[in-house]
C-alpha positions as a Markdown table, in Angstrom:
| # | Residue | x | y | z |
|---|---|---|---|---|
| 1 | Unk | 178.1 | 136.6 | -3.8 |
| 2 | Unk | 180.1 | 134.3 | -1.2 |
| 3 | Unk | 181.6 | 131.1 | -2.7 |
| 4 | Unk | 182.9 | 128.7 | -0.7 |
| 5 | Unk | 185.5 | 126.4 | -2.0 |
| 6 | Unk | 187.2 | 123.3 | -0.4 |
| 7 | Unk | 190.7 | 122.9 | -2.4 |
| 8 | Unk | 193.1 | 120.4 | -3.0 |
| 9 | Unk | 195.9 | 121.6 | -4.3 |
| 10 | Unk | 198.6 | 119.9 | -5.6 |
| 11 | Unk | 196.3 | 117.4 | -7.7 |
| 12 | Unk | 196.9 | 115.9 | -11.1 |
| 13 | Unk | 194.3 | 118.4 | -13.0 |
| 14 | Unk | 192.6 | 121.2 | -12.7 |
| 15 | Unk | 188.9 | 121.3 | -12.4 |
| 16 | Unk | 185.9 | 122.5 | -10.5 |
| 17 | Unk | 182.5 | 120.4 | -9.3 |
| 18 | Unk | 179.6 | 121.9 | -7.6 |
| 19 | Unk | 178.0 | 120.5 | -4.7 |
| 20 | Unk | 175.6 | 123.4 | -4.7 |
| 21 | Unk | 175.2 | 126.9 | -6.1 |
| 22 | Unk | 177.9 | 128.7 | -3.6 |
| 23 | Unk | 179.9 | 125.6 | -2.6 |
| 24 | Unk | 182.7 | 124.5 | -4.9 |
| 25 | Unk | 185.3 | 121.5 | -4.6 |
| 26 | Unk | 188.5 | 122.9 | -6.9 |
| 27 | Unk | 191.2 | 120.3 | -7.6 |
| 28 | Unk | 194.6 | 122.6 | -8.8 |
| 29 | Unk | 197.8 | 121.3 | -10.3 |
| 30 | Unk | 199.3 | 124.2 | -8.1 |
| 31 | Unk | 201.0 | 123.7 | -5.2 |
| 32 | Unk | 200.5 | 125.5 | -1.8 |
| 33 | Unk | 203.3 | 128.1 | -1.7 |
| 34 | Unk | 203.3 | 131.4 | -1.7 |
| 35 | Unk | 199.8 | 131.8 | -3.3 |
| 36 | Unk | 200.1 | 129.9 | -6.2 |
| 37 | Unk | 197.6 | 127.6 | -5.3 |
| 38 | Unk | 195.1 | 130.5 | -4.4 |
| 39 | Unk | 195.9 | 132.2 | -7.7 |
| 40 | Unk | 195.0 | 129.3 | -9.7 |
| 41 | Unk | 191.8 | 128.5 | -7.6 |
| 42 | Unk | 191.1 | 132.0 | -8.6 |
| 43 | Unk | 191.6 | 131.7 | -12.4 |
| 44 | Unk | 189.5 | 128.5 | -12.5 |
| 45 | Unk | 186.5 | 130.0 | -11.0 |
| 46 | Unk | 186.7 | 133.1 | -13.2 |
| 47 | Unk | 186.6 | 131.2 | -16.5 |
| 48 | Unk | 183.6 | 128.7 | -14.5 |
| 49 | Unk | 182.0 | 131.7 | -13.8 |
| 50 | Unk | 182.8 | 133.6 | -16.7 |
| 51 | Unk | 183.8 | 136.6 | -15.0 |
| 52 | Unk | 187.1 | 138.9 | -14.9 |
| 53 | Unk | 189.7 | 137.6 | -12.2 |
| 54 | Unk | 189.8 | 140.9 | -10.4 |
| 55 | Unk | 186.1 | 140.6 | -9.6 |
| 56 | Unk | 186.9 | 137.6 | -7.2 |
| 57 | Unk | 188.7 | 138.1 | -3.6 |
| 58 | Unk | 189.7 | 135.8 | -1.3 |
| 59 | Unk | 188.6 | 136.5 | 2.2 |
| 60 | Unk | 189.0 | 134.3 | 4.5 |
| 61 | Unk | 191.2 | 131.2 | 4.9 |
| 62 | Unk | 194.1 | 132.2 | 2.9 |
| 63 | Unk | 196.3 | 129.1 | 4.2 |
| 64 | Unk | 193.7 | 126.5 | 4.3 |
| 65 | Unk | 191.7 | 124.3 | 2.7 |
| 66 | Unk | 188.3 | 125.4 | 3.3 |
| 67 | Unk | 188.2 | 129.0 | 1.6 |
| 68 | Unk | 185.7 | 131.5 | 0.9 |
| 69 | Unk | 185.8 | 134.2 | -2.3 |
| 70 | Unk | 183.9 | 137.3 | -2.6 |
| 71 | Unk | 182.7 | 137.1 | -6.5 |
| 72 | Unk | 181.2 | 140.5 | -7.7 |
| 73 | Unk | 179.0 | 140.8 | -10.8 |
């Protein structure tokens, strides 16, 4: 499964809204350097989805804001 997640880092909480069922918007406290800010968008959506961190990967737009993970059941 493909999720694509638009994320604003540096925000004043964490959390997660759906706009549809593989479109996420992710708000993280972390900020954008040196992956922080895609680890954290990574341990939100594991406990959303209730699945193990190393089932999600990013692939594609590891520097921007629009990103896509690869989650496997």
């Amino acid at each position: 499964m493909i999720i694509t997640a638009h994320v604003k880092p540096n925000a004043s909480s964490n959390r997660v809204e759906w706009l549809d069922e593989d479109t996420v918007k992710v708000w993280v406290t972390a900020v954008p350097e040196k992956g922080k800010a895609n680890k954290a968008v990574v341990e939100l959506l594991s406990k959303e989805m209730r699945v193990a961190k190393s089932r999600i990967e990013l692939i594609r737009g590891g520097t921007a804001r629009m990103k896509q993970f690869e989650v496997q059941k």
